[in-house]
N, C-alpha and C positions, 0 to 999 in steps of 0.2 A: 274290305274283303278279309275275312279269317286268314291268318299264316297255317300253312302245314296242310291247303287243303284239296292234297292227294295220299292216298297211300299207294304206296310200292306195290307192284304187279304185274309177273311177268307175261301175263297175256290175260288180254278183259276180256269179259262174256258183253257181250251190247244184247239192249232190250229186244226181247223176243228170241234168245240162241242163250239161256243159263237154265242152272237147277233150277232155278226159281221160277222160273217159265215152263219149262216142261212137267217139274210137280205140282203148279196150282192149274195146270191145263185140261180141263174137263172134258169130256166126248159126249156129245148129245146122239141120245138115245132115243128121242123123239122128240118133238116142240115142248120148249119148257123142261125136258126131265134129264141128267147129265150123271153120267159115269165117273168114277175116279178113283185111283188107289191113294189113299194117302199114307206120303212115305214117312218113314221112320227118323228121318234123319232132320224133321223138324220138332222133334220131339221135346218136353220138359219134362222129367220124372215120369217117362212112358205117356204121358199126354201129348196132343199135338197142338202145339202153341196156336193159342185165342188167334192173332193176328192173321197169323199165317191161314187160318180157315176162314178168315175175312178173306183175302186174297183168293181164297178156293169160290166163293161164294160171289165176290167180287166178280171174278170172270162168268161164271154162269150168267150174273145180273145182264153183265154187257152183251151177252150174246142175247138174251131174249127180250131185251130193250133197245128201244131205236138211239138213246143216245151213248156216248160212248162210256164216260167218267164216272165215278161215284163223287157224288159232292157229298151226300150225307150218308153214313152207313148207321144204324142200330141193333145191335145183336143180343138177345140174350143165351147165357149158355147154361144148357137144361142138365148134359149128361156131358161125363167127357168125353172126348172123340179121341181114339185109340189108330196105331197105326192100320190098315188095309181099307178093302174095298168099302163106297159108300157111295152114296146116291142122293144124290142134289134135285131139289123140286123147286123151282122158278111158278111165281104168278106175274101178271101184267096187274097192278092195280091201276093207273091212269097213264095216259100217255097226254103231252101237250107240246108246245113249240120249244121251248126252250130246256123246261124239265118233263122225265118221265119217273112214275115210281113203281118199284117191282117188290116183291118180299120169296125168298128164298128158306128152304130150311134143307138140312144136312142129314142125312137118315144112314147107320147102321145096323150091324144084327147081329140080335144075341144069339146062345147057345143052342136055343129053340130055332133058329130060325126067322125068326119077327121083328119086325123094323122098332128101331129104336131113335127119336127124334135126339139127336145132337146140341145144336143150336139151330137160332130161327132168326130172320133177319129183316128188318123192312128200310130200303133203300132208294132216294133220289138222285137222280144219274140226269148229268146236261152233259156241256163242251166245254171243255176248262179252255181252250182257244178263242171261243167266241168271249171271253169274256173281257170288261173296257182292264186297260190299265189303270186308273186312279186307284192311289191306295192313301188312307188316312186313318194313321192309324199310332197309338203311344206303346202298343208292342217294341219289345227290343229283342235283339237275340241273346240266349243265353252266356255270359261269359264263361267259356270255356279254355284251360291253355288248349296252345298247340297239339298237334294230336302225337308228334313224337312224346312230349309230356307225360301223356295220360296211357294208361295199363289196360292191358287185354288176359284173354283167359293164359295166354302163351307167356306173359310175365311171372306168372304165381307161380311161386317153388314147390307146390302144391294144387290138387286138383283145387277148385273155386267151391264151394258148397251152394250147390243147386248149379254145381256145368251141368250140360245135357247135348244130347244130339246137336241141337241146333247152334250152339257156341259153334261147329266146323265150318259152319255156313256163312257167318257173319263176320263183319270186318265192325268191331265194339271195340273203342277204346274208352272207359270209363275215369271220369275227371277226379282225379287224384281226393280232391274233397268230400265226394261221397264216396272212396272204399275204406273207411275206419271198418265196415259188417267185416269186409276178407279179412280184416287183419286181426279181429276179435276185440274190437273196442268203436262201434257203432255209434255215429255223432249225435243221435236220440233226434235229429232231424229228418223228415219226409220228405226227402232229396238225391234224386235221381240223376246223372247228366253225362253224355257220351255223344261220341263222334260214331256215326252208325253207317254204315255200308253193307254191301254182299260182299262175300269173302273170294269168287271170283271178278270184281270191281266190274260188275254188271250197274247202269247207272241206274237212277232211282226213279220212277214212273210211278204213277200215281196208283197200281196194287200195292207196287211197294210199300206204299208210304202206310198201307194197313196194316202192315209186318209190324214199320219202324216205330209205332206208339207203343206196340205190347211187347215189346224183346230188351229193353232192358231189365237187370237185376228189379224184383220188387222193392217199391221204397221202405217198405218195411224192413228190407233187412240194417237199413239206417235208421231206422225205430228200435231194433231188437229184437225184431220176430224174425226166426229163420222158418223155414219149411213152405213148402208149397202155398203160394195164397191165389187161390183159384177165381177167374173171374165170373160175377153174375152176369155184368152187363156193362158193355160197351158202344159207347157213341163216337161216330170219328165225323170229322169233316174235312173235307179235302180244298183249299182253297186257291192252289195253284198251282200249273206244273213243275214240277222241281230242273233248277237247273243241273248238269252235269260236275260232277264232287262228290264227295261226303257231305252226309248229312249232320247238322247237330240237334238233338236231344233232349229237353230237359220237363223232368216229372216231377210234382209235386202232390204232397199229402199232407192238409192242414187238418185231418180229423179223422179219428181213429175211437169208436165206439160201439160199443155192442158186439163186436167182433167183425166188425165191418169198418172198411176205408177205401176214401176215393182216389183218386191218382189225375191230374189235369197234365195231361201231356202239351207241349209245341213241338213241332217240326220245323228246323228252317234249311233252308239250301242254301251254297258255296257260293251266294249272288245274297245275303244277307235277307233273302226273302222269306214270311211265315206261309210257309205251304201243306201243314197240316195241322190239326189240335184233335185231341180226344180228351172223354171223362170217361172210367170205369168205377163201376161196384166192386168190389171186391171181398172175398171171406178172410179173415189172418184168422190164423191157427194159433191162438193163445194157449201157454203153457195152464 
């Protein structure tokens, strides 16, 4: 069992009753088609963070699907999604005993008027309950220190380059060995890794865990790209429920070409379990 694995808080938000629940909470508008303002306050450089509209997208899936969980999520992102209102379209593609799969896309509107597709999503959703307990497997968890150890946006005697909105939300403590980027001396490493929570110590459920692959710093800024690196395309897979704690973190980037790099995220939970992973595309913005 990790040491240090609570943070301080003076009253928690529990699943279903936080921010995070109320802004990925869609309103269906008729079968399959879902209402929603997306707020500001999950923002990156005026974008609204990749993850977090997994989690908008997420919940639509599970309402118009008979099972409840996302096991596989795949997104690509066409245009950015900007904060206000926007409108989710769910399909049924197959439904069966164990899995169902659905595909979702995220629609705003321009200045004219006209629906503008966001991202688009094709998704497998079971029972992360029904599932056996064996696991066999040479995954480890990342070694991270303590989380008193490790630094948040609230350490820096200076704003962070690239804070945003969503740093108020988040309970991120980033492992001492990847922030050479904040301090202006970048370890030329593609390495990511952080103690992750909601900043009201809401526990971690399985949207969440769509947040927790895309909300750390980019690995790039450990490469020496700073600025926005926007994602094209994300894959997640959920592979069990998290237990209650913080979560740990860790991303990696062995290839960095064309002006494109991937990022292999793990999740694990306060019970040393891997309960999520992702791989994204991603654009760096070379000088």
């Amino acid at each position: 069992m990790p040491e240090a694995a609570s943070a301080p808080s003076s009253s928690r938000a529990v699943i279903g009753d936080s921010e995070f629940d109320r802004d990925t909470a869609v309103t269906r508008r008729e079968p399959g088609v879902y209402d929603i303002d997306l707020s500001a306050g999950w923002t990156i450089f005026g974008a609204v963070n990749g993850g977090f509209l997994l989690a908008v997208l997420g919940r639509a899936l599970a309402d118009a699907l008979p099972h409840p969980d996302p096991f596989a999520v795949s997104a690509h992102y066409l245009t950015a999604s900007r904060p206000g209102p926007a409108l989710v379209r769910t399909e049924v593609v197959r439904t069966g005993r164990t899995l169902s799969t659905g595909q979702a896309s995220l629609f705003q509107y321009d200045d004219e008027g006209n629906e503008v597709e966001r991202i688009r999503v094709l998704a497998s959703y079971g029972d992360l309950a029904d599932l056996p307990d064996d696991v066999r497997t040479t995954a480890a968890p990342p070694a991270i220190p303590p989380l008193e150890q490790c630094f948040g946006a609230d350490d820096a005697p200076a704003p962070v380059p690239g804070g945003s909105a969503i740093a108020d939300r988040l309970m991120l403590k980033l492992d001492p060995s990847t922030l050479g980027w904040a301090l202006g001396a970048p370890s030329g490493k593609g390495e990511m890794r952080a103690w992750f929570g909601l900043a009201d110590g809401r526990d971690a459920d399985p949207f969440s865990l769509l947040l927790a692959v895309d909300a750390l710093p980019p690995t790039a800024f450990e490469i020496g790209i700073a600025g926005w690196v926007p994602t094209v395309e994300l894959t997640v897979h959920v592979r069990r429920r998290p237990a209650p704690g913080p979560l740990r973190v860790s991303i990696t980037t062995r290839n960095l070409a064309g002006g494109f790099l991937e990022e292999d995220a793990e999740v694990w939970d306060a019970e040393d379990r891997l309960v999520a992973q992702s791989r994204q595309l991603a654009r760096a913005r070379l000088a």
